[in-house]
N, C-alpha and C positions, 0 to 999 in steps of 0.2 A: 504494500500500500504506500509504504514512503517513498520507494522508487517511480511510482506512478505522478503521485503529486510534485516529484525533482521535475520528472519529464514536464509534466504539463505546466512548470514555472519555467522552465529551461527553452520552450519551444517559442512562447512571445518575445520575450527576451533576444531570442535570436536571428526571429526575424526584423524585429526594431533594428536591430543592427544591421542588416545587409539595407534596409530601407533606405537609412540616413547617409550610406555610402553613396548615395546617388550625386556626383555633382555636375552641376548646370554648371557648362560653357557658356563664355558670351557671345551675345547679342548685339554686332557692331554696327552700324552704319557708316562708311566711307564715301564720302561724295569730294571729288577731283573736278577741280573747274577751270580750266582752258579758255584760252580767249583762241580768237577765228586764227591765226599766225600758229596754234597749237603751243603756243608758250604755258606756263603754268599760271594761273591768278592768285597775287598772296592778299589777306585781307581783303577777300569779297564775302557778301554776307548771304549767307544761304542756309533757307526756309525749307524744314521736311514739316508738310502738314498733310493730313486725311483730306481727302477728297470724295466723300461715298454716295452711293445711290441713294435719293430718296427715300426708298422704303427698307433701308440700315438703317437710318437716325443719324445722329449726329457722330462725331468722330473727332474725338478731345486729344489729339495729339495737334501739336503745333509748337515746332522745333529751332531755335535758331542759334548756330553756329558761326566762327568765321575760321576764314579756309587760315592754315600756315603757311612757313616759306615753302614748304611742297605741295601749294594748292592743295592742299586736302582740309575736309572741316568732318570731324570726326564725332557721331555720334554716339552714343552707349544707351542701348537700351536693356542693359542684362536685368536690373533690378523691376522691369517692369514685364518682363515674358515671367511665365508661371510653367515650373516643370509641366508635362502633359497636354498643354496649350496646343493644339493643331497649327502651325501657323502662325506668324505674328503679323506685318501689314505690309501694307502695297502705299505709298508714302508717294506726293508729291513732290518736286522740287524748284524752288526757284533761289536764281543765284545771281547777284545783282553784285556790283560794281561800279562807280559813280555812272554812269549814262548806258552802260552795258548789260544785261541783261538775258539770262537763258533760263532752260525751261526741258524738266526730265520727270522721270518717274523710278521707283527704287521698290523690287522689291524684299523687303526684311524679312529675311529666314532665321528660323529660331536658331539659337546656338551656333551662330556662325558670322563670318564676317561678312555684308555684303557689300559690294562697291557697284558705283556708277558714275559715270564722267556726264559734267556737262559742258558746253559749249557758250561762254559770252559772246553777246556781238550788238551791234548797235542796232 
């Protein structure tokens, strides 16, 4: 009977622990902004926001970044995807520059980096 009750404390127990093993990679957004010459843009400002259909509702991401010396503006979305989550979003882009101006879409894969380049131009 004592050996029964070890088991049956020993079996939760155990699986708790391979549970908590579980760990979530991140969730990056990379967006690379180029002007029309294909040169890199440093300090352009660039906008990942939801764009959805009507009948989704609303979409409360609204992202704003600016790019570094490697053109890139780098987003982090790890803290906001949830283990198990199908999916994370389909992200618009807009990336402006004093009078210059482009225009992408991205989309974010759970647990992974994703990139996209966009293109300024007057």
């Amino acid at each position: 009977m004592k050996t029964r009750f070890i088991l049956f404390l020993f079996i939760p127990f155990t699986l708790l622990q391979f549970t908590s093993c579980i760990k979530e990679d991140a969730t990056i957004a990379v967006i690379t902004v180029r002007d029309t010459n294909n040169a890199l843009v440093e300090n352009a400002q660039v906008v990942l926001f939801g764009n959805p259909q009507p009948q989704l509702g609303t979409v409360e991401r609204f992202d704003t970044a600016y790019t570094d010396q490697n053109g890139q503006a780098i987003f982090d979305y790890t803290d906001l995807f949830q283990l198990g989550q199908s999916g994370f979003a389909i992200l618009e882009i807009r990336a402006q520059k004093g009078n210059l101006e482009g225009f992408g879409t991205i989309h974010v894969k759970e647990q992974e980096t994703s990139q996209e380049t966009v293109v300024i131009e007057p």
